[in-house]
N, C-alpha and C positions, 0 to 999 in steps of 0.2 A: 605743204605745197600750195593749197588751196590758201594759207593766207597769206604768203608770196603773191599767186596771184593778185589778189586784191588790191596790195599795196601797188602791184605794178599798174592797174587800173587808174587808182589814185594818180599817180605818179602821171599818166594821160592826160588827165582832167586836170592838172593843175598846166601841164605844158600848151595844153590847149586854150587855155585861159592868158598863156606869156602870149599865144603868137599871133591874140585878136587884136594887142595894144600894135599901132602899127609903128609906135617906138622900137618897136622889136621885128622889124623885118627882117634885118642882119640873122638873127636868129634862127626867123622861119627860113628866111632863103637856106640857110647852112642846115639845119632840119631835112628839109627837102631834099637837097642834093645828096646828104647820108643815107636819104631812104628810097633813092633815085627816081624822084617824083619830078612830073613836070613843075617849072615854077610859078606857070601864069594857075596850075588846081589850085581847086578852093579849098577852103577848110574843111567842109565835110571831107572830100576827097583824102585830104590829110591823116585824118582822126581814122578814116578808113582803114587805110595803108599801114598807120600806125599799129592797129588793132590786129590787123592780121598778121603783124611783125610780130606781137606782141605773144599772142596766140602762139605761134611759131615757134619761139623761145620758148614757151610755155610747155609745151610740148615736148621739144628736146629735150629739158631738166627732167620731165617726167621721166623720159625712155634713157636716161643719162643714172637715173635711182634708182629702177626697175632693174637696171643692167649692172648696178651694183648690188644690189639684192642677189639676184641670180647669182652672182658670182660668192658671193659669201655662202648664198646658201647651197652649191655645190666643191665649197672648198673643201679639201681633204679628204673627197670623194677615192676611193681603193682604186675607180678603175678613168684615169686621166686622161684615156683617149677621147672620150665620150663626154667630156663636161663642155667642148666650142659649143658642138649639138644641144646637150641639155640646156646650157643657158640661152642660147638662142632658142628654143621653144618653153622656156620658164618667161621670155620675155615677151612673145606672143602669147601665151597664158594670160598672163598678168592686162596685158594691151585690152584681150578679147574681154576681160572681166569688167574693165573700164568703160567697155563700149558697151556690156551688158549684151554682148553677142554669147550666150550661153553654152549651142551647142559646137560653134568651134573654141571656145571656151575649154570643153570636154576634149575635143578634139588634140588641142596642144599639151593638155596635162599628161594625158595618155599618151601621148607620141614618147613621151620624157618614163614613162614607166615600159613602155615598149622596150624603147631602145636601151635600158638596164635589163632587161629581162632574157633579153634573145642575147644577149654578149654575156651574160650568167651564163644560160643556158650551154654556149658554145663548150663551156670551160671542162677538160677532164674528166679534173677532179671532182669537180659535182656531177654529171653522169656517173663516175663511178660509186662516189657517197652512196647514190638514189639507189645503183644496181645491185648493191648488195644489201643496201637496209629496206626496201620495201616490203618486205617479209616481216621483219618486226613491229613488236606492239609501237600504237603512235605516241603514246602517255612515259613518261619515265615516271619511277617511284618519288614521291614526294610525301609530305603530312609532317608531323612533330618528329624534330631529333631526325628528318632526315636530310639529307642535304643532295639534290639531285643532279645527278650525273650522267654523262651519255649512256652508258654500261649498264647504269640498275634501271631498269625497265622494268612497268608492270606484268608481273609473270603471268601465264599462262591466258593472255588476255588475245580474243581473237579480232580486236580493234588493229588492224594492223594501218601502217603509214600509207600504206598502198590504198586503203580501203578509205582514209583519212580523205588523200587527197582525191582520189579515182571518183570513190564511190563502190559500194557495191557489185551493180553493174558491169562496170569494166576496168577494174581493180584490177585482173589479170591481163589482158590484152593490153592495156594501157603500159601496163608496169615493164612491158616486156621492149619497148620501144625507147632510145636513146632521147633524153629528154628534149634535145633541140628540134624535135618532130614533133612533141607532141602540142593541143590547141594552146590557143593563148591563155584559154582561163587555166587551163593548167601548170603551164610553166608558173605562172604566177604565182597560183598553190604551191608548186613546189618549189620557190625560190623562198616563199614566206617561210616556210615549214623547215628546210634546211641549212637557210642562212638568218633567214627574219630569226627564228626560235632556235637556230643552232641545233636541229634535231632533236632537242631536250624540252619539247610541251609537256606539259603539266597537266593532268586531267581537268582542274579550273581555268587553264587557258584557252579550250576547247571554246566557250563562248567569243570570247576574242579572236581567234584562229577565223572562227566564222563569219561576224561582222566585221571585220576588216576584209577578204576575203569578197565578201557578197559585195563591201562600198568600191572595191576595185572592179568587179564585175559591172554595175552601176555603170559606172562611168565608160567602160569598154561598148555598155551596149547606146548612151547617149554620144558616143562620138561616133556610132555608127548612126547614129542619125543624118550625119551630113556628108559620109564618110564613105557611103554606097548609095547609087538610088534604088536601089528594090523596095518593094512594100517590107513592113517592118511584122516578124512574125508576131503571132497573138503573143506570146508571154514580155517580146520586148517592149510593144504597145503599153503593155499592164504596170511595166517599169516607167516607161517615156508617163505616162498617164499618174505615174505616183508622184516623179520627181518632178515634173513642170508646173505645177501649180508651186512651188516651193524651190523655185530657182534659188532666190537669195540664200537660203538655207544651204543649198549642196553646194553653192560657191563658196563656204567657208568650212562644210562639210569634208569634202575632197581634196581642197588642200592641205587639210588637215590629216586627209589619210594619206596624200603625197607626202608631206615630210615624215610622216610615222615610215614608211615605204623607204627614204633615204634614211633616215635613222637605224633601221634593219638592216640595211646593208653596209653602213659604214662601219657598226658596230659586229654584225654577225659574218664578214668578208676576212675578216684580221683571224678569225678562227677557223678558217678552212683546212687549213693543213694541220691544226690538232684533229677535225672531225675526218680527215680522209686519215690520218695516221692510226686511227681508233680503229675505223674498217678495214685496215689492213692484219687487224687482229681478229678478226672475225668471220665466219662461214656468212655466203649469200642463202636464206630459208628462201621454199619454196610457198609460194602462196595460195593458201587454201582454200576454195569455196567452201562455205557451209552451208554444206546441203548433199543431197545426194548426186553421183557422177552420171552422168548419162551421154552416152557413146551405144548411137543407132537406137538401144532400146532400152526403159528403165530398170536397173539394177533392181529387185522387188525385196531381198532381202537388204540391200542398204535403207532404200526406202522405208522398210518395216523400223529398222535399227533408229533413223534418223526422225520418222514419227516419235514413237516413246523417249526421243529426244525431248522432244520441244513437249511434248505435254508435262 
């Protein structure tokens, strides 16, 4: 595009050069009135007009490719309501990166993982996937001569999916709320984790799980840069502070984890109804802290049990 351009520059300076001979007024006169310039301006005047015609065109062919991009790259998307939306902010994506406006940059990518995310979230049958498997381990079996499946799951493993995506922390409280409630970093987690992985991670995809995962968080919390005004808390500071010296980098970074993001679900959405057909063969497990119970006052003999545990 950029050597379009140029040639249509050329393409100026040579027309600019016909309309000094005044052989060629017929010319410039019909020039002018295509470009609806008075006839008594001058030549700068001309080459102006011309220029910002030119510009102009220039521009549209841009937003003309960009808008075919977007379109291809949300063809054969599972869920067809959503793609007018998606490409119109893949096409301000795209615009903002041009202008090197970075953090509404963020702003549009994100809007395009948003609005996938909360229309997953709506859907049934991934609520109910989530309601009955958060209790299980997050890892299926896997290594030599195995072949991993939803069903063989690492036995007796207290990594469960709830604890995967939750944390610790609030692994229970979290798990017990219908997914279209729960925060943003989460659905995402659990959109990754159910449709991205097909419920079927691998104990070596644990590292993956997480750096994709944290580059979507990234970006949630630089499009809140321009996206609220409130001061920005100490740890998104710490974020904003890592990824702005190295703009150029996350803008190839993050689009990079945006198509990995539609490739998860174009691929892991076609298997929904095997994975909710599986849970329908299955008991909802209850999920367990590890550790001792405490209600009003500490159990002393769990506590005892649950020391000689860990040592």
């Amino acid at each position: 595009m950029a050597q379009k351009k140029e040639h249509l520059k050329k393409l100026l300076d040579f027309i600019g050069m016909i309309v000094k001979d005044p052989e060629n007024n017929d010319f410039k006169n019909g020039l002018q009135k295509l470009l609806g310039i008075d006839s008594t301006s001058t030549m700068p005047v001309l080459v102006d007009v011309a220029n910002d015609k030119i510009e102009h065109i220039y521009e549209y062919c841009i937003e003309e490719v960009v808008r075919k991009q977007a379109e291809e790259f949300y063809a054969d998307f599972p869920l067809p309501q959503l793609i007018p939306d998606l490409v119109k902010d893949y096409a301000r994506m795209e615009s903002f990166r041009r202008k090197d406006n970075f953090w509404d940059f963020c702003l549009a990518l994100y809007q395009q993982i948003e609005c996938i995310t909360n229309a997953l979230c709506e859907n049934k049958k991934l609520n109910d996937i989530a309601e009955k498997m958060w209790g299980y381990p997050a890892f299926v079996a896997s290594g030599k001569d195995i072949i991993p499946t939803i069903s063989k799951r690492v036995e007796n493993s207290e990594f469960t999916i709830a604890k995967l995506v939750f944390g610790a922390k609030n692994m229970v409280e979290r798990s017990k709320q219908s997914i279209q409630t729960l925060y943003a970093n989460d659905k995402v987690k659990t959109v990754t984790y159910f449709v991205g992985f097909q419920a079927m991670m691998k104990n070596s995809d644990y590292d993956n799980y997480i750096k994709f995962t944290d580059l979507i968080f990234d970006v949630y919390v630089c499009r809140n840069k321009n996206h609220r005004g409130n001061t920005p808390q100490p740890w998104e500071s710490d974020i904003i502070n890592r990824i702005e010296p190295l703009k150029s980098f996350y803008y190839f970074s993050f689009i990079g984890m945006l198509a990995q993001y539609i490739s998860y679900i174009k691929e892991g959405w076609a298997a929904i109804d095997e994975i909710y057909n599986y849970t329908q063969t299955i008991e909802k497990k209850s999920i367990v802290v590890d550790g001792p119970n405490i209600i009003g006052k500490i159990d002393l003999a769990q506590l005892e049990k649950y020391n000689k545990k860990k040592k």
